[in-house]
RODO-2510 file (C-alpha; in nm, 4 decimals, decimal comma):
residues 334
     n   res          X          Y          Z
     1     x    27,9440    25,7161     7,9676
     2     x    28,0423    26,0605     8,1025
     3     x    27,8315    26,3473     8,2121
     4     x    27,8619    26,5572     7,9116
     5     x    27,7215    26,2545     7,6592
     6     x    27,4258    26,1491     7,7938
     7     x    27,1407    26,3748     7,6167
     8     x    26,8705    26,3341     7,9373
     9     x    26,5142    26,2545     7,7623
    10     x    26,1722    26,3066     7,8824
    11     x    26,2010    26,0283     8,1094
    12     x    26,5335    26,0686     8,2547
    13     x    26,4152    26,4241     8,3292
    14     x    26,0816    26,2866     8,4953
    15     x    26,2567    26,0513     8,6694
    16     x    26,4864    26,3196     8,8262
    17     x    26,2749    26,5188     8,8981
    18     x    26,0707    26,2892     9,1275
    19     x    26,3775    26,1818     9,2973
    20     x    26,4936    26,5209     9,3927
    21     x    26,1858    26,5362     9,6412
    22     x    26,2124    26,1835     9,7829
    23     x    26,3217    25,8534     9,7480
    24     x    26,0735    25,5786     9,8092
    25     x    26,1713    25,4561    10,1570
    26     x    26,0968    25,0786    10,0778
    27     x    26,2721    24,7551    10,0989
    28     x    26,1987    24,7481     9,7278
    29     x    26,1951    25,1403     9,6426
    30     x    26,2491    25,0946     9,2725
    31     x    25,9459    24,9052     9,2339
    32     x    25,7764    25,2095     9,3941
    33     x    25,9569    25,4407     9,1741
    34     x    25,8125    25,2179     8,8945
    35     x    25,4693    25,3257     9,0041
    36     x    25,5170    25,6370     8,9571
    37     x    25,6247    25,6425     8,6214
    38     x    25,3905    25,4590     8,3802
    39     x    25,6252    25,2799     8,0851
    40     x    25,8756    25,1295     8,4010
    41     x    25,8945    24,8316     8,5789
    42     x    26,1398    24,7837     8,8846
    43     x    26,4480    24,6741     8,7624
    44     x    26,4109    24,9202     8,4152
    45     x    26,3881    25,2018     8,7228
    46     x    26,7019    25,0756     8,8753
    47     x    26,8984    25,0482     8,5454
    48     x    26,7885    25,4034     8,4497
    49     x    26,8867    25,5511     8,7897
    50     x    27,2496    25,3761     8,7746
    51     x    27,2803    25,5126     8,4224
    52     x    27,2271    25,8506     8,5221
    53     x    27,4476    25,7758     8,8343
    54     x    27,7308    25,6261     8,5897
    55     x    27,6642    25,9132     8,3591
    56     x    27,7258    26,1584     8,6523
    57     x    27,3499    26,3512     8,6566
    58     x    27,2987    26,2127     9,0400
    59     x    27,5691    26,3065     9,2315
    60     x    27,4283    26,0916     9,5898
    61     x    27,1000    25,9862     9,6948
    62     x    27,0992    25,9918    10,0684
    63     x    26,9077    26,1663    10,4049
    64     x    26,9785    26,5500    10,3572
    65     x    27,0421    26,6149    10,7369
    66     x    26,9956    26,9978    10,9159
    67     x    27,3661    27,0786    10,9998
    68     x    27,2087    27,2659    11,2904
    69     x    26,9818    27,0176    11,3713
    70     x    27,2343    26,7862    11,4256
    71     x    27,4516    27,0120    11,6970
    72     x    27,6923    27,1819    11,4199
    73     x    27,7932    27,5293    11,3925
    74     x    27,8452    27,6432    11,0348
    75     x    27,9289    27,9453    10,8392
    76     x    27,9144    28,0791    10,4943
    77     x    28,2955    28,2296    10,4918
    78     x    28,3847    28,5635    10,2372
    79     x    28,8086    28,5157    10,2111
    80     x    29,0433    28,6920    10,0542
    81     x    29,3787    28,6794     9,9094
    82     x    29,6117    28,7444     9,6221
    83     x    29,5066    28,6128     9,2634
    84     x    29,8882    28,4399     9,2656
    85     x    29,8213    28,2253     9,6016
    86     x    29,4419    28,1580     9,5377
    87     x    29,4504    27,7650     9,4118
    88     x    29,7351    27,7533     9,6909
    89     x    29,4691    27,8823     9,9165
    90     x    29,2015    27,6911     9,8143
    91     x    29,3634    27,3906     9,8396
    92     x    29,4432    27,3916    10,2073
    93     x    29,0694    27,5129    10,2784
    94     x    28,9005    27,2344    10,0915
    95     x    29,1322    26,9943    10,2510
    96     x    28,9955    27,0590    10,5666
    97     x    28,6667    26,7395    10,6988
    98     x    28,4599    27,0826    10,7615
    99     x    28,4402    27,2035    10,4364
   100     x    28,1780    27,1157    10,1960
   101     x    28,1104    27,4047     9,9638
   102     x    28,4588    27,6237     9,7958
   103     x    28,4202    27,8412     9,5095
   104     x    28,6160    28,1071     9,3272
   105     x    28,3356    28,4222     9,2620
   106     x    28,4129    28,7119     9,0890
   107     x    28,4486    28,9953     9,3724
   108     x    28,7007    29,1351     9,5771
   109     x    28,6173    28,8420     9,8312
   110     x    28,7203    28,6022     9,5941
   111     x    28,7346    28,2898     9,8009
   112     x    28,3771    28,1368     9,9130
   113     x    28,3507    27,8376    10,1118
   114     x    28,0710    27,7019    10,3917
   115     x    28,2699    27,5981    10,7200
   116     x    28,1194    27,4035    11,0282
   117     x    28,2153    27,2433    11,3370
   118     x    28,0789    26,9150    11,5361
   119     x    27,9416    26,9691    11,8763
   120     x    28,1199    27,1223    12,1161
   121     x    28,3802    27,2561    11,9280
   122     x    28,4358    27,6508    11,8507
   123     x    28,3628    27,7742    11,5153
   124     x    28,5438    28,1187    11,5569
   125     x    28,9032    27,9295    11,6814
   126     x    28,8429    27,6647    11,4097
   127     x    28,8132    27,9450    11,1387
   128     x    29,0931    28,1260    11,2684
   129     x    29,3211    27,8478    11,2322
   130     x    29,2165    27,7401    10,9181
   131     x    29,2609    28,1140    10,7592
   132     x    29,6203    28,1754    10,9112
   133     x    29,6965    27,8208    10,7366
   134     x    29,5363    27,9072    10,4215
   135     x    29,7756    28,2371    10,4521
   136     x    29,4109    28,4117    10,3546
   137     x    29,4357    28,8095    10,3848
   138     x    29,0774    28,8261    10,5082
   139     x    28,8206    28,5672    10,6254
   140     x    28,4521    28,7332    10,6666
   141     x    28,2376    28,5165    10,8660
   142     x    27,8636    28,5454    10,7425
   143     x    27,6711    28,3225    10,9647
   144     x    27,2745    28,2462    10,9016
   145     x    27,0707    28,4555    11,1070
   146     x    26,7641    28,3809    10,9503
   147     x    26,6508    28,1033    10,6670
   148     x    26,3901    28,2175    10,4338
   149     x    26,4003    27,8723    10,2070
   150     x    26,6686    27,5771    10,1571
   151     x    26,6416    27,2754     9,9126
   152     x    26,8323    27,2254     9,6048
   153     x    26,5320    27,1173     9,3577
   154     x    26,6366    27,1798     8,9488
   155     x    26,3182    27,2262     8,7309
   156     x    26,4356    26,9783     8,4555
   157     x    26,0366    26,8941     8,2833
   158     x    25,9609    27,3203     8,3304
   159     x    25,6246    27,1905     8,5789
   160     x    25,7291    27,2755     8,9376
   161     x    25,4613    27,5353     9,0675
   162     x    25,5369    27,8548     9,1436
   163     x    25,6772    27,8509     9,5528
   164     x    25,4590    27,9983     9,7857
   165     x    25,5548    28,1269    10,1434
   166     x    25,3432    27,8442    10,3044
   167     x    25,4715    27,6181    10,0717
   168     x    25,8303    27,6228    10,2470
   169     x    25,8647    27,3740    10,5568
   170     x    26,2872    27,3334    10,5125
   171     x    26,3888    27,6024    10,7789
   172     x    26,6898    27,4879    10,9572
   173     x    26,5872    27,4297    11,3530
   174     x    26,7253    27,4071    11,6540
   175     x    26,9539    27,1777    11,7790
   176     x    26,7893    26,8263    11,8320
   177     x    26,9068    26,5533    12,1339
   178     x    27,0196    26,2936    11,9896
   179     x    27,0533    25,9158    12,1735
   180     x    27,3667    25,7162    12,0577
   181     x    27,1596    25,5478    11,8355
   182     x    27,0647    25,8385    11,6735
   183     x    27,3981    25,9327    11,5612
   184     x    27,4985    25,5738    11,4821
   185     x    27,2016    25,5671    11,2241
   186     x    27,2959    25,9178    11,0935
   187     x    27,6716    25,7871    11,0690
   188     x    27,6135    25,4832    10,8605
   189     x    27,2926    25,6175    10,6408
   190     x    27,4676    25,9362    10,5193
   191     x    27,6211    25,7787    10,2546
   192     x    27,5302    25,6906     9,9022
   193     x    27,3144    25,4640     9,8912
   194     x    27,3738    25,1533     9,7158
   195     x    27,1914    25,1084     9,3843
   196     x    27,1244    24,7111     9,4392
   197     x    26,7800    24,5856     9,4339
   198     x    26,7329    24,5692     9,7897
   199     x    27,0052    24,9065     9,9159
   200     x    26,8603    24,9216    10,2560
   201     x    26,9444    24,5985    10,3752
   202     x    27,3466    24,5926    10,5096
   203     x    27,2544    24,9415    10,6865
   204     x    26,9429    24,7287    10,8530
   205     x    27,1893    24,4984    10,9424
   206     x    27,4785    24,7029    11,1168
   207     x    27,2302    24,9007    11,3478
   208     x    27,0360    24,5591    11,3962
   209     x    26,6933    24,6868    11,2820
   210     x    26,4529    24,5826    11,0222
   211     x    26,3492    24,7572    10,7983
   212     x    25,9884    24,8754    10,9073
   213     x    26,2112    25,0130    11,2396
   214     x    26,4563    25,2254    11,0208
   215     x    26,1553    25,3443    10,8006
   216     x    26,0304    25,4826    11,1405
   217     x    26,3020    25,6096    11,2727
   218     x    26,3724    25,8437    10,9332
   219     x    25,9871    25,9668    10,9707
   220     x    26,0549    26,0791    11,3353
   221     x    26,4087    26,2546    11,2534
   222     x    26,1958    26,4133    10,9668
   223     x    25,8755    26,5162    11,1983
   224     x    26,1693    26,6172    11,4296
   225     x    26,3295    26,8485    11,1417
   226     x    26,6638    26,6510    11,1811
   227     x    26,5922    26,5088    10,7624
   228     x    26,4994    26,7409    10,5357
   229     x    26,4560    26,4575    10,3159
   230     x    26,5909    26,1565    10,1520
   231     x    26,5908    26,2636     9,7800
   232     x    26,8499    26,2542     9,5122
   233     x    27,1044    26,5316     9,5069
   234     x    27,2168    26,6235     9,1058
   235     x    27,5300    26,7389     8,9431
   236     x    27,4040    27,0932     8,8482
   237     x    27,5902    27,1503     8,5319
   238     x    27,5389    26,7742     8,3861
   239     x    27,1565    26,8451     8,4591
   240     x    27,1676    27,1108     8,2379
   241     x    27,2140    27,3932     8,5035
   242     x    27,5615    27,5592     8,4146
   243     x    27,5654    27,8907     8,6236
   244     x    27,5539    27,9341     8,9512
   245     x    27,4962    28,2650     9,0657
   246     x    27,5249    28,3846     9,4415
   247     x    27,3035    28,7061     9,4294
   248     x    27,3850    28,9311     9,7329
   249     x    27,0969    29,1758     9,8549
   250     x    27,1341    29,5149    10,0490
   251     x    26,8223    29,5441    10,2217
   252     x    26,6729    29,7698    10,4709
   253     x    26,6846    29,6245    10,7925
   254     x    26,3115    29,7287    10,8694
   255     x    26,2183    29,5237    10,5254
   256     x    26,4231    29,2394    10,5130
   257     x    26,1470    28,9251    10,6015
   258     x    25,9314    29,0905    10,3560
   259     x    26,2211    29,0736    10,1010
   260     x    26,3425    28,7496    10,2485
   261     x    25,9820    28,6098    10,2315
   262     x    25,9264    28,7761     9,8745
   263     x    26,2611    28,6533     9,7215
   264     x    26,2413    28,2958     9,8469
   265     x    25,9091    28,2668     9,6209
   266     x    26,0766    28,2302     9,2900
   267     x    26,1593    27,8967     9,1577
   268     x    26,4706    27,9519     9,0802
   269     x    26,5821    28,0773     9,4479
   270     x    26,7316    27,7884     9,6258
   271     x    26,8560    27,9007     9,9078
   272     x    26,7781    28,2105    10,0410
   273     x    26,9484    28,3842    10,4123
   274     x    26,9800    28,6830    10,6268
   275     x    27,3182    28,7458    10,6990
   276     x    27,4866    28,9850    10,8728
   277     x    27,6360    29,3322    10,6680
   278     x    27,9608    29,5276    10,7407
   279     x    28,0676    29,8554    10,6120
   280     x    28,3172    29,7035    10,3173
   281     x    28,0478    29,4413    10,2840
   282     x    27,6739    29,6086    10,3179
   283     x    27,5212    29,3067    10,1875
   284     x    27,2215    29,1311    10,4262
   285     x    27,0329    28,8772    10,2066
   286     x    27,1693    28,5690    10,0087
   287     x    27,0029    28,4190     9,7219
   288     x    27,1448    28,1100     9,5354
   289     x    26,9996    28,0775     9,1431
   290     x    27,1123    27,7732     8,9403
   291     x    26,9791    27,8722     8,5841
   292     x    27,1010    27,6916     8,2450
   293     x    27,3327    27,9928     8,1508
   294     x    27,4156    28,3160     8,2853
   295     x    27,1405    28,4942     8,0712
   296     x    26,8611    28,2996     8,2076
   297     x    27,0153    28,3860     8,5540
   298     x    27,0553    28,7409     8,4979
   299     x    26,7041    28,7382     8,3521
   300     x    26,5819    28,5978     8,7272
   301     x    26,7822    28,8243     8,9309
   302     x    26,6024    29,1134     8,7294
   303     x    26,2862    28,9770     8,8040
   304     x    26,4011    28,9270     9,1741
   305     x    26,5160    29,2814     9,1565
   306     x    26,2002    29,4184     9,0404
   307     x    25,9872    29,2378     9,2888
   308     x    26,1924    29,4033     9,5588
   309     x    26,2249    29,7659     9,4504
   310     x    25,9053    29,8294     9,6517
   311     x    26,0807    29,7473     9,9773
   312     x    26,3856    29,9722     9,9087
   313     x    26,6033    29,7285     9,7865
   314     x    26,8272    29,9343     9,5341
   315     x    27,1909    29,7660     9,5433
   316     x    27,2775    29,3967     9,4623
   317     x    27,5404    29,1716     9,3118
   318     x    27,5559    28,8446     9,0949
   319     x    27,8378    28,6581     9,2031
   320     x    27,9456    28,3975     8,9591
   321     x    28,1498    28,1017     9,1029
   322     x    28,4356    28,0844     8,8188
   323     x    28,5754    27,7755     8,9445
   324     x    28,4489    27,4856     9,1637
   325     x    28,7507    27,3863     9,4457
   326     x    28,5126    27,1341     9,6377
   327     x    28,1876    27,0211     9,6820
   328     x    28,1136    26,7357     9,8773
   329     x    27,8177    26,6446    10,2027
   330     x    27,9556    26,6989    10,5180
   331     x    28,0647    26,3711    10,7142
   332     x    27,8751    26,3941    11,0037
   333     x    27,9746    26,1520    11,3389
   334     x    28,2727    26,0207    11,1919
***
């Protein structure tokens, strides 16, 4: 079964929708998931949950780490370079470990991709390499200088509340010390997580923990903002979700955490950053809307728009990725 033919019904979509906030961290978590869901029973939960893995809907369940938490630099990068050597381009970008994100978007930067380094090593000589092999004409670093929200969550039932500024806890953080078991557990528990009946028991038994002792150590990474969560991440467009729209904001730099707090409040927003501007590039806020077509999206970013008129925010853009090169987690430790 492919992505495209599975029609998602009320209970796929409640199930998915649970599981993009977390993942019952239990040595039995579909039996949990059960729970939640009245007509289900454990091993119904698992079966449904592999279908919509086999059908491609859940693209990894898994810790969502902070990049920054963890020690890593990252960027969002704006490249250029000639329509005739983009896939060229592309291709040597996304083959690089510290690439996760590479899009085509309709702009004169035409090349977007998110970039980061481990520990110790420098972003700026990394990126430099990595454009003059790409061959790219221009490489536009646009680091986070501020997060106003982050976290991926698709309204597939149409009952997520509306966000509130209090409501958002995901700001990335500092960098945490981590012992070597630290980054031994994030090494091996990164990765998909097996959908057996019991999928927590081989990691248990590489770091030589039970279970109750990895179950604490994920609360204290999350208390210690190193997990966002441990939650289900989807395949946007077999969920239903077929644009993605980068919306880029030119705010006044006296207003921008009252747009950046304002902006992050719709639904649809799920990511939302200060970044820095230039003078070819005047652009200081970043807001990511995954709508189910480019209507519904265009209908949100006027809605955005309106709410931020007040503030002085009269310029934006809608960048629509027109073709997806890579997107993949980050590796982290390996």
């Amino acid at each position: 079964m492919t992505a495209t033919t599975r029609q998602l019904d009320e209970l796929d979509r409640s199930l998915l929708d649970d599981l993009q906030f977390s993942f019952p961290l239990e040595v039995d978590p579909w039996s949990e998931l059960a729970a939640r869901h009245d007509s289900l029973d454990g091993p119904a939960a698992l079966q449904r949950v592999r279908a919509l893995k086999e059908a491609g809907v859940i693209r990894q369940i898994s810790p969502i780490f902070d990049t920054k938490a963890l020690g890593y630099s990252s960027v969002l990068v704006a490249a250029r370079t000639a329509e005739s050597r983009l896939d060229h381009a592309a291709a040597v970008v996304s083959a690089h470990p510290g690439v996760s994100h590479n899009y085509r978007r309709e702009a004169e930067y035409n090349l977007w991709f998110t970039f980061a380094v481990p520990p110790g090593e420098s972003l700026d000589e990394q990126l430099a390499r990595l454009a003059h092999a790409a061959k790219l004409d221009a490489a536009r670093a646009l680091p986070n200088e501020r997060t106003f929200h982050i976290g991926v969550k698709l309204d597939l039932t149409g009952k997520h509340k509306p966000r509130r500024e209090e409501d958002d806890s995901e700001h990335a953080v500092e960098p945490v010390p981590l012992s070597d078991f630290d980054k031994r557990a994030v090494r091996l528990t990164q990765h998909d997580l097996p959908l057996i009946e019991r999928p927590f028991d081989a990691v248990c038994a590489q770091l030589g923990v039970s279970f109750e002792q990895l179950k604490t150590w994920f609360t204290k990474m999350k208390q210690a903002g190193v997990m966002r969560r441990f939650a289900a991440i989807l395949r946007h467009r077999a969920a239903g979700f077929t644009a993605n729209g980068m919306v880029t904001w030119c705010v006044p730099a006296a207003r921008i955490e009252e747009a950046g707090r304002l902006a992050a409040t719709f639904q649809e927003v799920s990511h939302c950053y200060q970044r820095p501007s230039y003078p070819d590039w005047p652009f200081n806020l970043y807001t990511m809307i995954h709508a189910r077509s480019t209507e519904d999206c265009d209908a949100t970013v006027a809605r955005i728009a309106a709410a931020l008129a007040p503030l002085g925010v009269s310029s934006h853009r809608t960048l629509y990725s027109t073709h997806e090169y890579k997107k993949a987690r980050l590796v982290y430790f390996e």
